[in-house]
C-alpha positions in Angstrom: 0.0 0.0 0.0 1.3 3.7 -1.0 0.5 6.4 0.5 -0.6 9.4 -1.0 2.1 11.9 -2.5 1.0 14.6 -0.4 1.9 12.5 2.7 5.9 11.8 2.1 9.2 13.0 2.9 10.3 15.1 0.4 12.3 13.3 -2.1 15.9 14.2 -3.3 14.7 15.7 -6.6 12.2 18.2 -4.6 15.4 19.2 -2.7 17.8 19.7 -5.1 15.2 22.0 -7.0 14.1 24.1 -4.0 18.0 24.6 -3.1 18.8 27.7 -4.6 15.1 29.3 -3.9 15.7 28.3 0.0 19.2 29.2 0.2 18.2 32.7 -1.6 15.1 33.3 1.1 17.0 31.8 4.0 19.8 34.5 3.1 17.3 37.2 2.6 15.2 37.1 5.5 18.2 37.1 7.9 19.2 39.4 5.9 16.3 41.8 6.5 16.0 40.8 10.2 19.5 41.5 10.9 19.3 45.4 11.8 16.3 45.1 13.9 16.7 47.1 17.2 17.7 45.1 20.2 15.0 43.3 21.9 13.0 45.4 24.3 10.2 44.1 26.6 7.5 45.7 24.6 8.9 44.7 20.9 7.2 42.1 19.5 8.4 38.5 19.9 8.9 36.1 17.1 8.9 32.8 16.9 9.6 29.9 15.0 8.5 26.6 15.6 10.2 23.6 14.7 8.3 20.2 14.0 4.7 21.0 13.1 2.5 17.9 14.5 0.1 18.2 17.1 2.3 19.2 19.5 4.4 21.8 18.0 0.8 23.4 16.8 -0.5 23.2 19.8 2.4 25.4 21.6 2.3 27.6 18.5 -1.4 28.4 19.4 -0.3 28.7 23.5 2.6 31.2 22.2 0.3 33.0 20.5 -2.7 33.5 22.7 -0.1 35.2 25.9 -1.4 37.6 28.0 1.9 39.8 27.2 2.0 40.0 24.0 2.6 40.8 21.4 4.0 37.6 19.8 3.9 36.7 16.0 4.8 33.2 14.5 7.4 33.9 11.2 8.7 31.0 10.1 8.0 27.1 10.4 10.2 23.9 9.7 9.0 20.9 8.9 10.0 17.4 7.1 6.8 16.3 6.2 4.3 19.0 3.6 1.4 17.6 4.5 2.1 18.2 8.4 3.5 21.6 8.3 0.4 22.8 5.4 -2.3 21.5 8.1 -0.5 23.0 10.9 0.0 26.2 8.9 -3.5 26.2 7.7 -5.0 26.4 11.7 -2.7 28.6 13.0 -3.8 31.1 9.9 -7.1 30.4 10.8 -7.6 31.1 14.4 -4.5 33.8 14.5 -4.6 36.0 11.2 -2.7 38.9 12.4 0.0 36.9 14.4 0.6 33.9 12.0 2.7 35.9 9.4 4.6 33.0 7.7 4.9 33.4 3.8 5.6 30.4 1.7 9.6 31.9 1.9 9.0 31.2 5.1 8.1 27.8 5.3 11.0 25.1 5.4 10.7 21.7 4.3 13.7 19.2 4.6 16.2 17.8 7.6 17.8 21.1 7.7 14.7 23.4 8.0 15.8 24.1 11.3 18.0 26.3 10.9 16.4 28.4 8.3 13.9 28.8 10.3 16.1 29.9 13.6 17.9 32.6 11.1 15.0 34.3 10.1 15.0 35.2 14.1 16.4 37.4 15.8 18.4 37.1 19.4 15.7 37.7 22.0 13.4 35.4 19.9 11.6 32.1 20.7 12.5 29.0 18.7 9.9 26.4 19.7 10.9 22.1 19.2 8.1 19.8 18.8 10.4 17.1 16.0 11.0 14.0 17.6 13.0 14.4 20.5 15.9 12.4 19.0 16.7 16.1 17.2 16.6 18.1 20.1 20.0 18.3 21.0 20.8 19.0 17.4 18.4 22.0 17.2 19.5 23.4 21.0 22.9 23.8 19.9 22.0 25.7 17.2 19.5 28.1 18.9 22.0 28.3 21.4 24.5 29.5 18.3 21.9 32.2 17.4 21.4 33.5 20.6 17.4 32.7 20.8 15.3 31.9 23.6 13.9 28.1 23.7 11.0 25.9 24.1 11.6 22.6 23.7 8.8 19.7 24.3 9.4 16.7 26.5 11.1 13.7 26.6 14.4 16.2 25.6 16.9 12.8 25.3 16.8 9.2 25.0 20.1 7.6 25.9 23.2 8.2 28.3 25.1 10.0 25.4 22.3 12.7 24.5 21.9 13.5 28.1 25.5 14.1 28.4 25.4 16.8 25.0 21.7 18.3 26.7 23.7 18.5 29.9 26.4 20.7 28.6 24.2 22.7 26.2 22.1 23.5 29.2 25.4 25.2 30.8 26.6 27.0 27.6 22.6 28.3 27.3 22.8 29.4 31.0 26.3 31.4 30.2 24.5 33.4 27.3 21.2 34.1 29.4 18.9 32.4 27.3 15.6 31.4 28.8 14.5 27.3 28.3 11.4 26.1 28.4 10.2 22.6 29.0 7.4 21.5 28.0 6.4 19.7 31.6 3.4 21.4 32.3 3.0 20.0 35.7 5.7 22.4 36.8 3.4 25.2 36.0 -0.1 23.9 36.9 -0.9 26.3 39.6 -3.0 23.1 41.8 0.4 21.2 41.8 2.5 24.3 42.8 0.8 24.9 45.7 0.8 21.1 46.5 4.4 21.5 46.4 5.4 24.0 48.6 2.9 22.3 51.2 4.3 19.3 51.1 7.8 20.3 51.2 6.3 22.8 54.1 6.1 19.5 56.0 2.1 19.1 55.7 2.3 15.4 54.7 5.6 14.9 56.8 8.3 13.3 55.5 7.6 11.3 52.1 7.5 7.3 52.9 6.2 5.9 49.2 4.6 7.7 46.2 2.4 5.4 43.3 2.0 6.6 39.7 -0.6 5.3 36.8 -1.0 5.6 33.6 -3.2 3.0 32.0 -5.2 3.1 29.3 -6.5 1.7 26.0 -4.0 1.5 23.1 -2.7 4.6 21.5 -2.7 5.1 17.8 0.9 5.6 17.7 2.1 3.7 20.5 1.3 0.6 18.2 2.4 0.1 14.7 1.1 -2.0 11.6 4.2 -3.6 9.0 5.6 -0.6 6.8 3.6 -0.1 3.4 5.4 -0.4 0.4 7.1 2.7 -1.7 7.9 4.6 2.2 11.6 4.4 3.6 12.1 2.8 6.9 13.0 6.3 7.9 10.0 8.0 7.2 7.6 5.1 8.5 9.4 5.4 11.7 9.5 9.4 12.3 5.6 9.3 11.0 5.1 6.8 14.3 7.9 8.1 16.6 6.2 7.0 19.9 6.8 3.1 18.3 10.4 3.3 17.9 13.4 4.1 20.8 16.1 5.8 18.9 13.0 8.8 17.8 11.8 9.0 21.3 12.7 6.8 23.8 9.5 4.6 23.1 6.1 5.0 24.6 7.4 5.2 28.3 9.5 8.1 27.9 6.9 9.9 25.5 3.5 9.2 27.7 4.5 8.2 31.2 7.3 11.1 31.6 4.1 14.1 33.3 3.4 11.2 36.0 6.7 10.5 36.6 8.2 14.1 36.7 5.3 15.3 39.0 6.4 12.7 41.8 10.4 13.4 41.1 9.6 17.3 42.0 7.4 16.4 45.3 9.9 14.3 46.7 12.9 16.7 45.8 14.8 13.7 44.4 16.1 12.1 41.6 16.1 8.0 42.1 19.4 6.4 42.3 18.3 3.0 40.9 15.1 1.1 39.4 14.5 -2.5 38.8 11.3 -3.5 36.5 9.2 -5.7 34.7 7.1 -5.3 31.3 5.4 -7.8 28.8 4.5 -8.2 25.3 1.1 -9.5 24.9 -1.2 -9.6 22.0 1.0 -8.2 19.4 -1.5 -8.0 16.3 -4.5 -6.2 14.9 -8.3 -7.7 14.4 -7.0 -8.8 11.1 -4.1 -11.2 12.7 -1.0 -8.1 11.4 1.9 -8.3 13.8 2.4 -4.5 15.4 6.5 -3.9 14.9 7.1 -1.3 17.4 9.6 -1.8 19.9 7.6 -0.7 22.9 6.3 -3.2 25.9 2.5 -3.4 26.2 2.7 -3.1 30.3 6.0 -1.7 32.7 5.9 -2.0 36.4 9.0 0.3 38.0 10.3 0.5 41.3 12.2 3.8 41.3 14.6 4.1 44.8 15.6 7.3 46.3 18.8 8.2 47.9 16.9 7.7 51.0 15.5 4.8 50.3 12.1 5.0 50.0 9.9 4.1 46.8 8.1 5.0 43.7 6.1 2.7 42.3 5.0 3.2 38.4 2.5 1.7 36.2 1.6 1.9 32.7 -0.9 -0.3 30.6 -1.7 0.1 26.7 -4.5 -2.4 26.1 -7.6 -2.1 25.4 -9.9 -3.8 27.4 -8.3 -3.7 30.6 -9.1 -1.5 33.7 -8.1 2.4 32.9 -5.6 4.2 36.3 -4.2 7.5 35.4 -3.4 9.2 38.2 -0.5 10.0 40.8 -0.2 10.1 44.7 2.0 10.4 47.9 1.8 9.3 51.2 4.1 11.0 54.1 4.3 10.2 58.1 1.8 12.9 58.8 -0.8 12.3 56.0 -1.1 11.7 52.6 -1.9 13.6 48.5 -3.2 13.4 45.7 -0.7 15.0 43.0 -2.8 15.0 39.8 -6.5 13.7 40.6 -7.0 12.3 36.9 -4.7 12.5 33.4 -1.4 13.9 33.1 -2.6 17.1 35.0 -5.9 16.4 36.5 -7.8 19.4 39.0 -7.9 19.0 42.0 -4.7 18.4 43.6 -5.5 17.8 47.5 -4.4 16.7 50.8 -6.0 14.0 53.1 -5.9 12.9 56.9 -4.4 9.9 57.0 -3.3 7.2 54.0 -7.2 6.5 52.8 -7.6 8.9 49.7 -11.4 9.9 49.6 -13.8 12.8 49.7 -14.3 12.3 53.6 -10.3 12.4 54.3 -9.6 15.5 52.2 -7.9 18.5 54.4 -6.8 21.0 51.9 -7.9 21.2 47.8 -6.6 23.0 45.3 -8.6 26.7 43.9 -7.3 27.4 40.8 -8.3 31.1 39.4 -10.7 30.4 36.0 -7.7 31.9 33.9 -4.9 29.9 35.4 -6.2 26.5 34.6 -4.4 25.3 31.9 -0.8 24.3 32.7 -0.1 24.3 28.7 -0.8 27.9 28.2 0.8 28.7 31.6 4.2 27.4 30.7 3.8 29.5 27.8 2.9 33.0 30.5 5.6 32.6 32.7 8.0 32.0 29.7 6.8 35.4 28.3 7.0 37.0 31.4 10.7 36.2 32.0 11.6 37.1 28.8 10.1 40.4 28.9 11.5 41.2 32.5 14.5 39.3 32.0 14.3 37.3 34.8 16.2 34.1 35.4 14.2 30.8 33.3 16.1 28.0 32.9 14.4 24.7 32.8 16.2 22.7 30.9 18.6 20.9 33.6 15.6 19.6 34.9 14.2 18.2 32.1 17.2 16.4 31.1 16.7 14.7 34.3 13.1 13.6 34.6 14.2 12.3 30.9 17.1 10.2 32.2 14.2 9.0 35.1 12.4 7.8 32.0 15.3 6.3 30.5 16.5 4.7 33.7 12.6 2.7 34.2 12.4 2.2 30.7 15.9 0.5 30.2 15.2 -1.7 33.6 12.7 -3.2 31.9 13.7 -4.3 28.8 17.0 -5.4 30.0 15.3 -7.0 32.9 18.4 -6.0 34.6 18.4 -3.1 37.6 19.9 0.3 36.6 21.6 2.6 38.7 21.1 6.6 37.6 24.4 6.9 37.4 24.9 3.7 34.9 22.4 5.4 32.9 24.0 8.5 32.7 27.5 7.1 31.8 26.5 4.7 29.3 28.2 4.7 25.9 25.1 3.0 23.6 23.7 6.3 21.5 20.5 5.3 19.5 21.3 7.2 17.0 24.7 8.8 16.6 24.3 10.1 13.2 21.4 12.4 13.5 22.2 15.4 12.6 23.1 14.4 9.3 19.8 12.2 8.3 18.6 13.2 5.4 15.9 12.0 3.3 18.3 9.7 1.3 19.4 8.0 4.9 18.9 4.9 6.3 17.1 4.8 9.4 19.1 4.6 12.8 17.2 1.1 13.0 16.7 -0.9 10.3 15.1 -4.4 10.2 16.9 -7.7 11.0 17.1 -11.0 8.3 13.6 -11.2 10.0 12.6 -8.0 8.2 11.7 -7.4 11.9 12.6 -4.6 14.0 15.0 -5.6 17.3 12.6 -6.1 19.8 13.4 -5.8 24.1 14.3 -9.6 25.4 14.8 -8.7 28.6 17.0 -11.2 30.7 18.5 -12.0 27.5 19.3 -8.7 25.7 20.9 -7.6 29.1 23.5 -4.9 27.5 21.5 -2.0 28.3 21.1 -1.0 24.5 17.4 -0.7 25.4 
């Protein structure tokens, strides 16, 4: 089965032709943004975002809609036509006046990146919604430009990206640049409050914590044999979520908000995790083996330096009992972090360890305009810019990444994992990409099989997973 011209990587050909009429628009736009005034906090702010799916759209529209504005989207990058034309299309729609990106401004290709960063100017937003295998590759060079950053989560998947995100963090710190993460839970106002409580001492001292997310399957998480006429390349990026060099797999990309959100209440990182996952069903109605290289269920036990426990779960089959939630319990009491979804209102505390209506001591008010943690990120990014004051978040979510990494690889070695083990190892999914192109071979290409290498754990014990 093909799919529809509309809906693949640009070939070679379409490259080679647009070259010159890129090359000359790239040069010319940075050309005609290059004497712009220094940034001031009532200029407007520009931004370019980066990866045009659902998610990048959806923080192009949060950018957009700021209290503090004004803020106008110039440019867009994107490998795939058919996502950037849709995203384009929507943002035009709803924002007419802000959404200002000319055809000359719209980049296609691996390298659309950075013509989209140079038609910025320092002071500016670039905003990273590709796969996260790309973001280092796309922070060093915003870092180069001297623009501000907003980067979505997971922001690495192995030992060796942490290590580069690590050290661009510090040289973005140095030049003053402001990073944004896209872990909302660190701005919904509910959880903020539940965090200065509880490290006020109002639950005591934090004895175990319990995270869930489990659900039907998701689209993406789950992926049917490539069609003919696509590279292996393409067919992965399209399904990212499926595949652990693009993003770290399913655990990284969906469990990462429940995970982070018990991380910041304990004031922690975990020094170690053992774990356990499965492979159940693996096909479709119609009997067609999924290929991704996800598990279907993962049970963590994170340690903390102290000692005590997280306990994570996360489910993708239909069928079974939905959990998605996250709670702590302490010597003096217990909480409820996020009462449903990644974010869920309200966030309260309870006498006691039984978690019900009748035990609740304290719950969250949240002012009407203050409820969404996506657009809030999105404020308080704005307002730091504008009033220059310290925002740097990337440090932190380098490390709620490794977290991920560190339960994730547990599990499909079947072997523990120290933090530390995770941060040092040497096994990069995907050395080579910042050089991909649409002539490359994937990072991960299929066995004799024509299969993609699966988790064994207890016999695939080399931590390359």
């Amino acid at each position: 089965m093909h799919e529809p011209r509309p809906n693949r990587l640009i070939t070679r050909r379409d490259v080679l032709k647009d070259t010159g009429k890129v090359s000359a628009t790239a040069a010319m736009v940075a050309g005609g943004f290059a004497n712009v005034h220094p940034f001031k906090r009532e200029d407007t702010i520009h931004v370019a975002l980066i990866g045009c799916g659902g998610r990048g759209s959806g923080a192009a529209k949060n950018a957009l809609s700021v209290k503090r504005g004004p803020v106008k989207l110039v440019a867009m990058a994107e490998v795939f036509p058919d996502r950037l034309k849709t995203s384009y299309d929507a943002l035009v729609k709803e924002f007419p006046e802000q959404a200002d990106v000319p055809k000359e401004r719209q980049f296609l290709g691996f390298d659309g990146y950075k013509h989209a960063i140079d038609c910025l100017r320092p002071g500016d937003i670039a905003i990273f919604a590709t796969p996260p295998a790309f973001r280092w590759v796309h922070f060093k060079y915003a870092i180069e430009k001297g623009v501000h950053v907003f980067m979505e989560k997971p922001v690495c998947v192995d030992g060796p990206t942490a290590r580069k995100m690590f050290a661009l963090s510090e040289e973005s710190k140095k030049k003053g640049l402001k990073v944004g993460v896209g872990l909302m839970s660190r701005h919904s106002r509910a959880m903020t409050e539940l965090h200065d409580r509880i490290r006020g001492g109002e639950v005591g001292e934090i004895i175990s914590q319990n995270g869930y997310r489990m659900q039907g399957a998701i689209a993406t998480f789950r992926s049917e044999p490539k069609p003919e006429g696509i590279s292996h390349l393409e067919y992965q990026l399209r399904r990212f979520h499926g595949f652990l060099w693009a993003s770290g797999g399913g655990f990284n990309d969906f469990f990462i908000h429940i995970i982070d959100q018990l991380v910041w209440m304990k004031g922690a990182l975990p020094v170690k995790a053992q774990a356990h996952g499965g492979r159940h069903y693996r096909t479709n109605g119609d009997g067609v083996p999924y290929v991704d290289q996800n598990l279907d269920t993962y049970g963590v036990e994170y340690t903390y330096p102290d000692g005590t426990k997280m306990m994570f779960s996360g489910r993708n089959q239909p069928g079974c009992e939905s959990r998605f939630y996250s709670h702590l319990h302490g010597t003096k009491g217990s909480a409820i972090a996020s009462a449903n979804s990644d974010c869920g209102l309200p966030s309260s505390i309870h006498e006691g360890h039984t978690l019900s209506r009748g035990s609740r001591i304290w719950t969250s008010r949240v002012a009407e305009d203050e409820t969404n943690p996506y657009q809030n990120e999105w404020e308080d990014l704005i307002d730091a810019i504008r009033d220059d004051k310290p925002f740097h978040e990337a440090q932190y979510g380098i490390e709620a990444s490794l977290v991920c990494n560190l339960g994730r690889m547990a599990a499909h070695t079947g072997v523990e994992v120290t933090y530390e083990q995770m941060l040092a190892c040497e096994h990069e999914f995907a050395p080579g990409v910042a050089d991909l192109t649409v002539d490359s071979d994937s990072p991960l290409m299929p066995g004799e099989n024509g299969l993609y290498a699966v988790p064994a754990p207890g016999i695939k014990t080399d931590r390359e997973y």
